[in-house]
KOLDRENTI-766998 format. One record per residue: x negated, y negated, z negated of N, C-alpha, C in turn. Coordinates in steps of 0.02 Angstrom, whole numbers, padded with zeros to 5 digits, always signed. Each point is the difference from the previous one (the first is absolute). Layout:
! residues N
XYZXYZXYZ;...
! end
This chain:
! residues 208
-01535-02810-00648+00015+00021+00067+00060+00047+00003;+00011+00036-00050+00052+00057+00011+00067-00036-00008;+00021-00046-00022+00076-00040+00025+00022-00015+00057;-00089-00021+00050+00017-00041+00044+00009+00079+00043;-00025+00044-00010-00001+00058+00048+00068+00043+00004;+00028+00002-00074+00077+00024-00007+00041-00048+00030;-00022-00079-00006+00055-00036+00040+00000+00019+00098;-00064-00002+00017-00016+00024+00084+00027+00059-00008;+00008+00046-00047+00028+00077+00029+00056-00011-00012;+00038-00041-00036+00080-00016-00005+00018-00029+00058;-00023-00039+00009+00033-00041+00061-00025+00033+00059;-00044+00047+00009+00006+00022+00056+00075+00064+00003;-00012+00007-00069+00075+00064+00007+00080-00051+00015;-00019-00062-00016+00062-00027+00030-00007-00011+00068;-00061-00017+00001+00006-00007+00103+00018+00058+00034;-00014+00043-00037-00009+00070+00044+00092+00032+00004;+00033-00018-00057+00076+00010+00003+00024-00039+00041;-00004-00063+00007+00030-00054+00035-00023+00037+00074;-00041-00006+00006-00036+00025+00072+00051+00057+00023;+00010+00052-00042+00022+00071+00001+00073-00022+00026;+00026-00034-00039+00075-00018+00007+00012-00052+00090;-00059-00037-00011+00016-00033+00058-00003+00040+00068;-00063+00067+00002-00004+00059+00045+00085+00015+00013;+00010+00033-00057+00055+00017+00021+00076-00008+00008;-00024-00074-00003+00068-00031+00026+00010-00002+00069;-00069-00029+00007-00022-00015+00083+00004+00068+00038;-00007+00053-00021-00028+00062+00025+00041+00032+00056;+00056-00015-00013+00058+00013+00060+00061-00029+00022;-00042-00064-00038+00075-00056+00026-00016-00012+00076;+00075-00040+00026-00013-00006+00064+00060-00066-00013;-00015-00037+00062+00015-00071+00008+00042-00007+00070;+00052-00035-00001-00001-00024+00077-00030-00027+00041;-00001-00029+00048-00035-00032+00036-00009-00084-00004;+00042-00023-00024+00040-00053-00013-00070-00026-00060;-00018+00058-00044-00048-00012-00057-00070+00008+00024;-00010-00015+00045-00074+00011+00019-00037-00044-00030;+00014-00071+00000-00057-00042-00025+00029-00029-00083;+00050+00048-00007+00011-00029-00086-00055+00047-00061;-00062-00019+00013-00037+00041-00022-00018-00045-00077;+00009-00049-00009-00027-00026-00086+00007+00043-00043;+00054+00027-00030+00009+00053-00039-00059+00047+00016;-00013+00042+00047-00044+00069-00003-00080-00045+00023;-00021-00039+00015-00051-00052-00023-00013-00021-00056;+00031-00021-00046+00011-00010-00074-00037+00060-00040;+00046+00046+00031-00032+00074-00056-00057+00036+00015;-00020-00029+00072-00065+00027+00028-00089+00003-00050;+00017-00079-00032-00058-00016-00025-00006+00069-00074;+00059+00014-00029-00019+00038-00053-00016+00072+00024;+00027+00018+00061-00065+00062+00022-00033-00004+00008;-00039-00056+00032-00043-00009+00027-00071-00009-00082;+00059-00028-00022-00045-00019-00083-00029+00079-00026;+00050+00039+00017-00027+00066-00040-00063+00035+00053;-00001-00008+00055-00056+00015+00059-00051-00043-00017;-00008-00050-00027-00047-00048-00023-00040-00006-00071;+00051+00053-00019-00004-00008-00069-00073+00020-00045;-00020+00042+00017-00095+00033-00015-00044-00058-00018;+00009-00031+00062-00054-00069+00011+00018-00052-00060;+00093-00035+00000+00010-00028-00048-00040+00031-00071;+00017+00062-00022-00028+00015-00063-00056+00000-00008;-00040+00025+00038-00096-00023-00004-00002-00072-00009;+00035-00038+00031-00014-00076+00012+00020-00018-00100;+00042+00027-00006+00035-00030-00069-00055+00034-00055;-00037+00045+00019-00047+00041-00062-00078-00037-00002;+00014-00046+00065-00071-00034+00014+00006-00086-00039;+00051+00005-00005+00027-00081-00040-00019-00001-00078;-00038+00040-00029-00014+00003-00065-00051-00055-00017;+00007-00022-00030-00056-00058-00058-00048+00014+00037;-00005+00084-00043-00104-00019+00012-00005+00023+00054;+00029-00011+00078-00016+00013+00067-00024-00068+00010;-00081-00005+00024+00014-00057+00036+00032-00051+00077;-00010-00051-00006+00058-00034+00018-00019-00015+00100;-00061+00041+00017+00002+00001+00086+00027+00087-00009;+00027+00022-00042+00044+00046+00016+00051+00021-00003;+00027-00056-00055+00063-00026+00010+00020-00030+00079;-00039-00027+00005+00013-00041+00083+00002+00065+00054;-00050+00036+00000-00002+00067+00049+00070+00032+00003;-00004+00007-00086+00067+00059+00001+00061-00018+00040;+00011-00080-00027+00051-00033+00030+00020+00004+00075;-00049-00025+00033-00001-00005+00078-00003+00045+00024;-00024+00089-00013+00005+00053+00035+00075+00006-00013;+00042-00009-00067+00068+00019-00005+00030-00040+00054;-00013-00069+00015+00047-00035+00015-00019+00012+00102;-00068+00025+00000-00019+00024+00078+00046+00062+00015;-00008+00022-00047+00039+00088+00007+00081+00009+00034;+00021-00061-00038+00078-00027+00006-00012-00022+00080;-00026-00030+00002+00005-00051+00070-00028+00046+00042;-00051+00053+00011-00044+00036+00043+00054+00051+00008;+00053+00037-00064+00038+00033+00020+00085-00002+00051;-00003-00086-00026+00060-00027+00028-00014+00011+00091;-00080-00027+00017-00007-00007+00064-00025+00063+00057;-00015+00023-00053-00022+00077+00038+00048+00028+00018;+00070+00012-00038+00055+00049-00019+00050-00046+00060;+00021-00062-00009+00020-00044+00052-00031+00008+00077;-00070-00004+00020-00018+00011+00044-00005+00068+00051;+00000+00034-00051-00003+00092+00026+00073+00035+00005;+00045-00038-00054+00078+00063-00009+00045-00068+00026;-00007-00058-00016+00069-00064-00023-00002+00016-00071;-00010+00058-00037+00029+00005-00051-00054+00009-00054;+00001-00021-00071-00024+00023-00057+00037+00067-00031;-00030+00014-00045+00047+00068-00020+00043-00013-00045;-00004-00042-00003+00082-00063-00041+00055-00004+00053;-00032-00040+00055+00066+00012+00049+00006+00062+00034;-00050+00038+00005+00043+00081+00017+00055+00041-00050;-00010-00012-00044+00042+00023-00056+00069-00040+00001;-00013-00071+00021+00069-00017-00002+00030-00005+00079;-00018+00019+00059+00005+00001+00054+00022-00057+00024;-00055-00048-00004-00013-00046+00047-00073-00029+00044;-00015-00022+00034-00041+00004+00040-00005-00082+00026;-00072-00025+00011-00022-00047+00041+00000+00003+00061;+00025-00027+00047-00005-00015+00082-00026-00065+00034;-00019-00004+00039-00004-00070+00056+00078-00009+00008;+00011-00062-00006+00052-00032-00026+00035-00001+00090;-00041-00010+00039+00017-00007+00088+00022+00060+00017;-00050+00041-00020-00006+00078+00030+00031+00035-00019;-00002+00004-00073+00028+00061-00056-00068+00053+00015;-00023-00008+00032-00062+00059-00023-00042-00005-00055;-00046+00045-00010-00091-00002-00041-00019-00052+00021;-00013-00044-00072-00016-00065-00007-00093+00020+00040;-00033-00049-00030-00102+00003+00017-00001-00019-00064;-00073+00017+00000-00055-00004-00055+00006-00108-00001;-00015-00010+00037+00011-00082-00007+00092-00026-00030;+00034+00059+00032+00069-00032-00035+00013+00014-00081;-00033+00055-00021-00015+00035-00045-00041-00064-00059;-00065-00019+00030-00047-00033-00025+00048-00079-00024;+00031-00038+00041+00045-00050+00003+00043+00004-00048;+00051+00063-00016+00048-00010-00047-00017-00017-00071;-00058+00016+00001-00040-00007-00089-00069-00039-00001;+00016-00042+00057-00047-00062+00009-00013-00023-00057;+00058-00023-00014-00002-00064-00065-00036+00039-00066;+00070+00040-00031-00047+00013-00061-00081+00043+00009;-00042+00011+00068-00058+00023+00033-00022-00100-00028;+00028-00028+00031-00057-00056-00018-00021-00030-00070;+00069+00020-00019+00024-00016-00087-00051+00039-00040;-00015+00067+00011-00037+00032-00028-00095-00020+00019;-00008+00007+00068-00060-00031-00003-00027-00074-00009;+00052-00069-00024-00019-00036-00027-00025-00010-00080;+00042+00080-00031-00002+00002-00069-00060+00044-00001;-00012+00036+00043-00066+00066+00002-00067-00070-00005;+00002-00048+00050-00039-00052+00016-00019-00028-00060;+00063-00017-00037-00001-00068-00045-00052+00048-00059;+00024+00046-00015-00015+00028-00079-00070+00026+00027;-00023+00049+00055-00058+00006+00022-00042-00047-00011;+00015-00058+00010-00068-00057+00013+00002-00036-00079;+00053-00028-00056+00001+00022-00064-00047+00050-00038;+00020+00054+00019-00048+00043-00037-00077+00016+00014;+00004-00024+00065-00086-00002+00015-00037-00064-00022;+00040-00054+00003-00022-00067-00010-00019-00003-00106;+00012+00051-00021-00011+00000-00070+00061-00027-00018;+00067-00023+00012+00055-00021-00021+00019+00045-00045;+00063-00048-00021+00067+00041-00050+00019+00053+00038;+00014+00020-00013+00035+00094+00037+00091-00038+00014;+00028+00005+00042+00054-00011+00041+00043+00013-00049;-00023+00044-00041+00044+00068-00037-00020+00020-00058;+00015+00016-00063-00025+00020-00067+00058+00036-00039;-00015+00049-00025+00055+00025-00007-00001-00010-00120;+00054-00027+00003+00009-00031-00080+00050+00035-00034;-00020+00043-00044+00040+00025-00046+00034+00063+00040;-00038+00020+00049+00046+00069+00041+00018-00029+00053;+00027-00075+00026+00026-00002+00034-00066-00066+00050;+00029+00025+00085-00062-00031+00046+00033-00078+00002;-00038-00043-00017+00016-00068+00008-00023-00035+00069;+00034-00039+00035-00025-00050+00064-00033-00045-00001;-00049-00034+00038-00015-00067-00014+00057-00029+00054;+00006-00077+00003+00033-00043+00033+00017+00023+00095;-00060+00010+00008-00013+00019+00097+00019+00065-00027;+00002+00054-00012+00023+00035+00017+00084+00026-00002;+00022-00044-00062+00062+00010-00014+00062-00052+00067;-00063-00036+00019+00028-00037+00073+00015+00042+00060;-00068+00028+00001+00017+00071+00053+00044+00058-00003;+00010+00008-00067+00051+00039-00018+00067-00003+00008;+00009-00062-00010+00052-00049+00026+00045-00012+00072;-00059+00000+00029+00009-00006+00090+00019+00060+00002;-00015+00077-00023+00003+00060+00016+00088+00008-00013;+00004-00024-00066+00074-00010-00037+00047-00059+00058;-00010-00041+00027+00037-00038+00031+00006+00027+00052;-00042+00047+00037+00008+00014+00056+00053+00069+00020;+00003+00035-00076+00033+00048+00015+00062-00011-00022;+00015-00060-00020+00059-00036-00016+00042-00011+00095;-00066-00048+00004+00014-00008+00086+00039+00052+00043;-00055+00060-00018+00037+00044+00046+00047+00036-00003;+00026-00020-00081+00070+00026-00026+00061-00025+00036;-00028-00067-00011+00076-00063+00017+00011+00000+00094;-00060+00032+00032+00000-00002+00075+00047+00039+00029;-00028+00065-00041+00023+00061+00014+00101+00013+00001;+00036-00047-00060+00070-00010-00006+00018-00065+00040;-00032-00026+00033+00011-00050+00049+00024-00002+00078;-00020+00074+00030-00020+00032+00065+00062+00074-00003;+00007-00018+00073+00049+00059+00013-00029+00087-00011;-00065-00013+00029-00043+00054+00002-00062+00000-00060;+00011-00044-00070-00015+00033-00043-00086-00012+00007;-00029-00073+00059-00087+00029-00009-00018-00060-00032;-00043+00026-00045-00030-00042-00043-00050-00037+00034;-00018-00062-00044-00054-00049+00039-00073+00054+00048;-00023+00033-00013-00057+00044+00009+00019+00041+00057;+00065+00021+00001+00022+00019+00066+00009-00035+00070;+00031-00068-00034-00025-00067+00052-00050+00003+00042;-00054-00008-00049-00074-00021+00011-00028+00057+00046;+00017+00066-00030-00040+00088+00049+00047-00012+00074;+00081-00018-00014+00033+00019+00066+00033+00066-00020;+00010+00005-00068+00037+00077+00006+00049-00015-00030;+00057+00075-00038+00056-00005-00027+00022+00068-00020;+00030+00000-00058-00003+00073-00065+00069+00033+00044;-00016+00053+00015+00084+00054+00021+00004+00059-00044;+00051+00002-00009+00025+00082-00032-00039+00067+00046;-00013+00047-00009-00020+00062+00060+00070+00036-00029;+00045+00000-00025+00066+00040-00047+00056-00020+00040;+00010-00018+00049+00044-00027+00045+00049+00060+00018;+00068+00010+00007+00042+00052+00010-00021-00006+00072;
! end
C-alpha cells in the first residue's frame, strides 16, 4: 500500500502546483470583450482544479482497490467517486454557473438566450450523458455482483482489470468527451455538445 499512497500524495502535489499556477494566471487577467466566448483554454484547465477539490474522495477510492477488499466494494467505492464528480459538477453548476475550477479560471455557465443563472434542470441536462453512462455501469456491475457473477473488475498484479461491458462503457465515456472536444472548436461561441442539449453557453466573468 505505501507506493500506491506516495504515488496519490505525489500527484496530488502536482495537481496542487498546476492548480496554483493556473490561480494565478487567471487571478487578474482581463480580456476584451471581443473574448467573451473564447473560453476552451480556461475550460481545459478547469478540470485540474477541480481534480485537486476532488481529490480526498479519489484517494479513499484508490486505498479501497486493494486485493483483499472485497469486490461489492470495489463497486461502492467506484460509484460514490464517480457520483461525487457528477453530484459536484451539478450542484456547483446549478447554484454559482460555476465549479471552483471555473471560478479560478473566470469563467462561468449561462442560459445561452438569456445570459443569466442557468436551473437545476439546465444544470441536470449538461451531464446527462455521462449521468446515464454512469448509471448503466452502476446497473450493469450491481446486478453481476449480486447475481453471484465474475466481478466487472479484479484487480491483477496491482493493477484493476475490466471485463468486456465495462471497458465498453468506459469507452462511450472516452468517445464522448472526445465529442465534446471536437464540438467545442467547431462553434463561434465555443459550446460543447451538453451545452446544446441544457440551452446554455461558457463566458469569461474577466471581461475589460
Amino acid at each position: 500500500m505505501e507506493p500506491d499512497i506516495s504515488f496519490q500524495l505525489g500527484f496530488l502535489v502536482v495537481l496542487a502546483v498546476i492548480a496554483w499556477l493556473v490561480w494565478l494566471f487567471y487571478r487578474n487577467s482581463t480580456y476584451p470583450a471581443t473574448a467573451k466566448y473564447a473560453t476552451f483554454s480556461p475550460r481545459f484547465w478547469t478540470s485540474w482544479v477541480d481534480s485537486v477539490v476532488l481529490w480526498p474522495i479519489s484517494f479513499v477510492v484508490s486505498l479501497l482497490l486493494a486485493p483483499s477488499v472485497p469486490p461489492v466494494v470495489h463497486f461502492l467505492a467506484t460509484m460514490v467517486q464517480q457520483g461525487a464528480w457528477l453530484g459536484y459538477s451539478v450542484a456547483m453548476h446549478a447554484g454559482y454557473g460555476q465549479t471552483i475550477g471555473k471560478m479560478a479560471c473566470k469563467v462561468k455557465v449561462v442560459d445561452c438566450e438569456t445570459e443569466q443563472s442557468i436551473t437545476l434542470r439546465q444544470a441536470v441536462l449538461r451531464d446527462c450523458i455521462p449521468i446515464a453512462i454512469t448509471l448503466c455501469s452502476a446497473l450493469y456491475e450491481g446486478i453481476t455482483l449480486l447475481s453471484g457473477g465474475r466481478p466487472p473488475f479484479a484487480v491483477v498484479n496491482g493493477k484493476v482489470e475490466y471485463d468486456t461491458w465495462s471497458m465498453v462503457l468506459g469507452s462511450l465515456m472516452l468517445l464522448w468527451s472526445l465529442a465534446e472536444f471536437i464540438t467545442m472548436l467547431t462553434n463561434k461561441k465555443r459550446r460543447a455538445i451538453h451545452d446544446y442539449i441544457a440551452g446554455t453557453v461558457c463566458i469569461r466573468t474577466n471581461l475589460e
